[in-house]
C-alpha positions in Angstrom: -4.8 12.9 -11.2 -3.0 10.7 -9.1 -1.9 7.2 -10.8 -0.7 5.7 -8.2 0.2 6.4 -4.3 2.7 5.2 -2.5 2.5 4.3 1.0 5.4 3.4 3.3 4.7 1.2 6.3 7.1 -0.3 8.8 4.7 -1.8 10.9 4.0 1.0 13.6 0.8 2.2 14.6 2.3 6.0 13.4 2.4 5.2 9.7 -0.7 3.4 9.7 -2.3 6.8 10.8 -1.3 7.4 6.8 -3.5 4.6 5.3 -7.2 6.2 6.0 -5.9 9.1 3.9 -4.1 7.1 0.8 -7.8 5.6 0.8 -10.2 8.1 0.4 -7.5 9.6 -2.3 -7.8 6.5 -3.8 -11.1 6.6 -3.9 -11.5 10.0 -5.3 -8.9 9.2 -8.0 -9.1 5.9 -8.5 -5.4 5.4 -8.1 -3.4 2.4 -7.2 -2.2 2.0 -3.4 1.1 0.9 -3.3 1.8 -0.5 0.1 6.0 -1.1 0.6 8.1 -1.8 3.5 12.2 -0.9 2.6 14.8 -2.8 4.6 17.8 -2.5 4.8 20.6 -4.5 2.8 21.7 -6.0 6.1 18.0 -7.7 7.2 16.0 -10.4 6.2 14.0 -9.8 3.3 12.3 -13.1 3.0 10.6 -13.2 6.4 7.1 -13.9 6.5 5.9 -12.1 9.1 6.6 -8.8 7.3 5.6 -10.5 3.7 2.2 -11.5 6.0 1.6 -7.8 7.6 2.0 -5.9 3.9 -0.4 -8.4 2.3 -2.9 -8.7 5.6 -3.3 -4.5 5.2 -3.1 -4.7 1.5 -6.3 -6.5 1.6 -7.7 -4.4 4.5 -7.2 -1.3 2.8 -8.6 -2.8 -0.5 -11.8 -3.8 1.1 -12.0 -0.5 3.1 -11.8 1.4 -0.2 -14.4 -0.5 -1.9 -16.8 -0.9 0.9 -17.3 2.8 1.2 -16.8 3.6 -2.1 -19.2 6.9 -2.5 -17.4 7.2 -6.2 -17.2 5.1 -9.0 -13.7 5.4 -8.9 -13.4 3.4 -5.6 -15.0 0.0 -7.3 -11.5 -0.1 -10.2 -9.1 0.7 -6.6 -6.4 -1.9 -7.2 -3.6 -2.5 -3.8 -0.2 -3.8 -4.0 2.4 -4.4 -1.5 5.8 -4.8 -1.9 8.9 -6.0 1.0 12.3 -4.7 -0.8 15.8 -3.7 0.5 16.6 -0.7 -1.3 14.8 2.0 -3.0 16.1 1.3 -5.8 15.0 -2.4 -5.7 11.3 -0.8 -6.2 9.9 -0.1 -9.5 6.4 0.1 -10.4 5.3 -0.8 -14.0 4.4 2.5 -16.8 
């Protein structure tokens, strides 16, 4: 049903409350997680530190998914991350 979801983090505790949920719908689905962080125009885009916190819970998330994967579903689970500065920088492929 659901191809891919997309999950927006900046790094807070809040919107990590988000990521148990995008899993167990991408484990029911077998969707892609989609892990971005917008910034704006004005900031940094190539730091690491936010470069290193999308792909340290891109591989947390990935391993939570297929860990407790009660569906077969869970097992094809791909995650992405992406750091961008607009929106409209963001495109996913399909």
């Amino acid at each position: 049903m659901f191809k891919r979801l997309l999950v927006p983090l900046d790094g807070s505790k809040l919107a990590e409350i988000a990521l148990p949920y995008a899993e167990e719908m991408a484990r029911h689905f077998g969707s892609e997680v989609i892990l971005v962080n917008v910034r704006t125009p004005a900031e940094n885009l190539d730091k690491p530190e936010q470069r290193d916190y999308l792909t340290i819970t891109a591989a947390k998330t990935e391993q939570n998914i297929k860990k407790s994967a009660d569906k077969p579903q869970g097992e094809k689970v791909k995650v992405a991350s992406a750091v961008i500065g607009s929106p409209t920088q963001f495109k996913t492929p399909g």
